[in-house]
N, C-alpha and C positions, 0 to 999 in steps of 0.2 A: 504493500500500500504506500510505504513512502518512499519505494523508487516510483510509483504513477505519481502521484504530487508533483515529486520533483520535478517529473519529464515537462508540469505545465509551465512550468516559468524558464524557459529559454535563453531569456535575456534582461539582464538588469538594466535601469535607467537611472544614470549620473549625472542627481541634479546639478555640477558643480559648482563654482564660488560666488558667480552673479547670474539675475536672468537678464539684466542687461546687456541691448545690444552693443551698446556704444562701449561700455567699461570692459564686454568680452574681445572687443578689436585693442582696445588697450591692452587689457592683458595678455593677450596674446603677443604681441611685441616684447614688451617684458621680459614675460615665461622665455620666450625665445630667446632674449637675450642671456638671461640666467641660468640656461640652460647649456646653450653654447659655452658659455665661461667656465659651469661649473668641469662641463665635459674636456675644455682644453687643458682647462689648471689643471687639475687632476692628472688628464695623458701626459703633461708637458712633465708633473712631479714624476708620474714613469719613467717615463724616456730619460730624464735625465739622471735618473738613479741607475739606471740600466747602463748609459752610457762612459757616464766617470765613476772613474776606476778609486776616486777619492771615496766615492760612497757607497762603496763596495762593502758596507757593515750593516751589524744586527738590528740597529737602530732603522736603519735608509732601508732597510730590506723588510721591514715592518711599516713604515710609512708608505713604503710605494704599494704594499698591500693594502691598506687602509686606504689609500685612493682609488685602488683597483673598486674594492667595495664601495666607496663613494658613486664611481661612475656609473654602477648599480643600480645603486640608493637614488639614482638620478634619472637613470633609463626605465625605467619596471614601470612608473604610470605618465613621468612629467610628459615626451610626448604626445600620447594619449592625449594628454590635457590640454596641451597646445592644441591642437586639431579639431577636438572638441570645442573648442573658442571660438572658431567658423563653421560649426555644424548646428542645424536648428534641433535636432534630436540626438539624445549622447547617449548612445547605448551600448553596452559593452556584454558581451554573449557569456551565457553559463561557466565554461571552460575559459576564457577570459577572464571572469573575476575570480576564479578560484586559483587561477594562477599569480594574478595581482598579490591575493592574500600570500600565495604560499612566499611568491618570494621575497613582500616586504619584511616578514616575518626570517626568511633566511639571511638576507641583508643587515636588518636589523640586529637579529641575536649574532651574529658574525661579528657587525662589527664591537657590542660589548664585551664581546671575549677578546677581540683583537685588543682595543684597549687596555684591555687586564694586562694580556701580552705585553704592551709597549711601557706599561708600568712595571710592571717585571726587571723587563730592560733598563730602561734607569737605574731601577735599586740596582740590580747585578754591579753597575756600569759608576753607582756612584759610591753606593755601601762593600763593596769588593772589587775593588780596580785590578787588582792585581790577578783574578779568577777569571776574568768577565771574558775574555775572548774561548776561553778553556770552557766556560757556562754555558755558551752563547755562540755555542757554534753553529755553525749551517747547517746541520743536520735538526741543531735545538731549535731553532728560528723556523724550520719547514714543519717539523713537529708541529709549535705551538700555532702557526699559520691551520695547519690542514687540523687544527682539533675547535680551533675556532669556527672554520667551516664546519664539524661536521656538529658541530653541537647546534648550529644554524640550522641545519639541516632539521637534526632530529628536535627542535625545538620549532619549527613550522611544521613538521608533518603531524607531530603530538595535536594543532591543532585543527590542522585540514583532513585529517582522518575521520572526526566527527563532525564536521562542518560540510561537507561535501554530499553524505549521505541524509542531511536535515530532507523533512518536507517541507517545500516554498510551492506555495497555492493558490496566492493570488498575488498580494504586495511586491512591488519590483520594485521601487524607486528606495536609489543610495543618494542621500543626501550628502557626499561629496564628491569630488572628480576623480575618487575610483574607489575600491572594493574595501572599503576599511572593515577587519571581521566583526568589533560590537554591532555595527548599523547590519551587516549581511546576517549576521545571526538572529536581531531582532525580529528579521522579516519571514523567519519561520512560522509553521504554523501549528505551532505547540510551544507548549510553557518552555520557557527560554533560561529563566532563574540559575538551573542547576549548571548549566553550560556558560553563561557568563560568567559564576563563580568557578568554571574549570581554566577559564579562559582570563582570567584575572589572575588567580593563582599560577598559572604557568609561569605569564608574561612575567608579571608582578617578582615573582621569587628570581627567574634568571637578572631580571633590571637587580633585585637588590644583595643580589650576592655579588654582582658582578659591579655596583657601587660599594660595598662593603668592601671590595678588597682593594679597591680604587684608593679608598679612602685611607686604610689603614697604609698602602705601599707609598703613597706620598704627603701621610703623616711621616715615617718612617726616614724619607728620603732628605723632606722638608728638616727636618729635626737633625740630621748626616750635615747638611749643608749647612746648616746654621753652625755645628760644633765647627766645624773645619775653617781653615783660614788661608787655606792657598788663591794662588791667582784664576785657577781653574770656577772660583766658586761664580763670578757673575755671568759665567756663560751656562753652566749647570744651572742658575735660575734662571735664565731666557730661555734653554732648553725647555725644562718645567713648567715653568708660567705658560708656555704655548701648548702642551700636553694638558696643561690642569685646566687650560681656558677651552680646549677641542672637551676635555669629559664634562664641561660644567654645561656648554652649548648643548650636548648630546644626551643629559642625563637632566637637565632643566625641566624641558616641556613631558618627559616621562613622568617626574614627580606630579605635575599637576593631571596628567592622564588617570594616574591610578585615583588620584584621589575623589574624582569624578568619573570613574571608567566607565559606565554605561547612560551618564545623562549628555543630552542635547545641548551644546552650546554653540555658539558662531566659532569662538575661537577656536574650537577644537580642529576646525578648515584651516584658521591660521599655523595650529600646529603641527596640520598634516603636510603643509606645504614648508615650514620651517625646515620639516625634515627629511622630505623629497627635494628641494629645491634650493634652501638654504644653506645649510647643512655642508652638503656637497661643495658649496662655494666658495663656504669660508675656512672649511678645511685647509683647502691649499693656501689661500689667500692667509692663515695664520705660521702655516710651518715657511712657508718661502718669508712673508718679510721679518719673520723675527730668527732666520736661520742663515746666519752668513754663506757657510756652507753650501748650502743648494740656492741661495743668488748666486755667488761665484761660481761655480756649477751649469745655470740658466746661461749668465752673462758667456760662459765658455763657446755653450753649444751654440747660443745667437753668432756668435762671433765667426766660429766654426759654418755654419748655414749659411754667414754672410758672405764668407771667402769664398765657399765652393760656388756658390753663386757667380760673385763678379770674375773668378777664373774660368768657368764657362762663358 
């Protein structure tokens, strides 16, 4: 009976952020813009991790994964959205939004484990200088990358496992520009109670164990840098200050998610787009201007692009 349900709703309808015509031609340039950027920062943080051999470390080889999942975190609905800005009807089909779910959810949980990771890093890096390349080898940094993923993994399928199989019977309309699971799971057609609190608990415990450790590795670090007094210490807190400014942007609008995880508000559109569209942008835009490093790095490759250029 609730595979025939299902089969009637086909396709979901995403009211997204205005019904205005004029503000959706706005947005739409925008989006575009932001979207473009977030997608170039991010390759340009690739590429240039990949190509100087300076940033050939556990640190840079964790960051240029953390963009990798940005670009992600950027691709999986913002499109979409854009497009939908010149479409009078924004529909996005059954297997369409169950795919939105799964992978904002893998993207997501990915990237708070990667973070852990890059915290990690630090401490190794700031509390055991002497160990840290021995700690923090390429095989540990591929480790903690691929356990990142798959905890993503198995922390989105935990919820599309039960969500997929719901019966949806009538109600299709997602009140934002794309498949967020509280709104998709509302639209079932059965008491929904027990499944929001499966779905709160999930999310909820990965967000706070994965700020908990957040918290404590750069207590931990913060407190290393304060005791020490070498010359090394002001660039260790510009390292930091840019790591603790990307978990506080990324772990900000979660806190206010759980605390209203299933009511209706406007801003909860502004959050979703914070973290498909934002997110992604300011990533880079925070590791590049507070990272000597990968500007010198940038500045190399530009330089390198320009010559082969005028030599052709």
């Amino acid at each position: 009976l609730a595979h025939f349900y299902k089969k009637l709703v086909t396709e979901f309808i995403l009211l997204g952020l205005s019904s205005s015509r004029e503000l959706q031609l706005f947005l739409f340039f925008i989006f575009s813009v932001f979207y473009g950027a977030a997608v170039l920062g991010n390759s340009l943080i690739i590429l240039t991790v990949i190509t100087d051999s300076r940033l050939h470390s556990p640190m840079y080889f964790l960051l240029s994964n953390l963009s990798f999942i940005d670009v992600c975190q950027a691709t999986f609905a913002t499109p979409k959205m854009i497009s939908d800005f010149l479409s009078e009807r924004k529909t996005i089909t059954f297997k369409g939004c169950m795919s939105q779910i799964f992978f904002l959810h893998v993207f997501g949980g990915s990237e708070m484990v990667l973070l852990v990771a890059m915290a990690y890093d630090r401490y190794i890096a700031i509390c055991k200088p002497l160990h840290y390349m021995t700690i923090m080898s390429r095989r540990a940094c591929t480790v903690l990358v691929g356990v990142s993923w798959a905890i993503g993994i198995l922390h989105s399928a935990s919820h599309l496992v039960f969500t997929i199989d719901l019966p949806f019977c009538g109600p299709n309309k997602v009140d934002n520009f794309f498949c967020d699971l509280p709104l998709v799971i509302k639209l079932a057609c059965l008491d929904t109670y027990v499944l929001e609190i499966l779905v709160l608990t999930n999310s909820g415990l990965l967000s706070l164990i994965c700020f908990l450790l957040l918290l404590i590795s750069y207590t931990i670090i913060l407190a290393t840098v304060h005791r020490q007094a070498s010359g090394g210490t002001s660039r260790a807190l510009s390292t930091l200050s840019a790591h603790i400014t990307v978990v506080v942007l990324f772990f900000g609008p979660l806190i206010f998610i759980y605390i209203w995880p299933f009511e209706s508000f406007t801003i909860d559109k502004f959050i979703s787009v914070f973290f498909t569209v934002f997110t992604p942008l300011l990533n880079p835009m925070i590791y590049t201007l507070r990272n000597k490093d990968v500007k010198e790095a940038m500045k190399k490759l530009r330089n390198q692009h320009v010559g082969s250029k005028e030599a052709c």
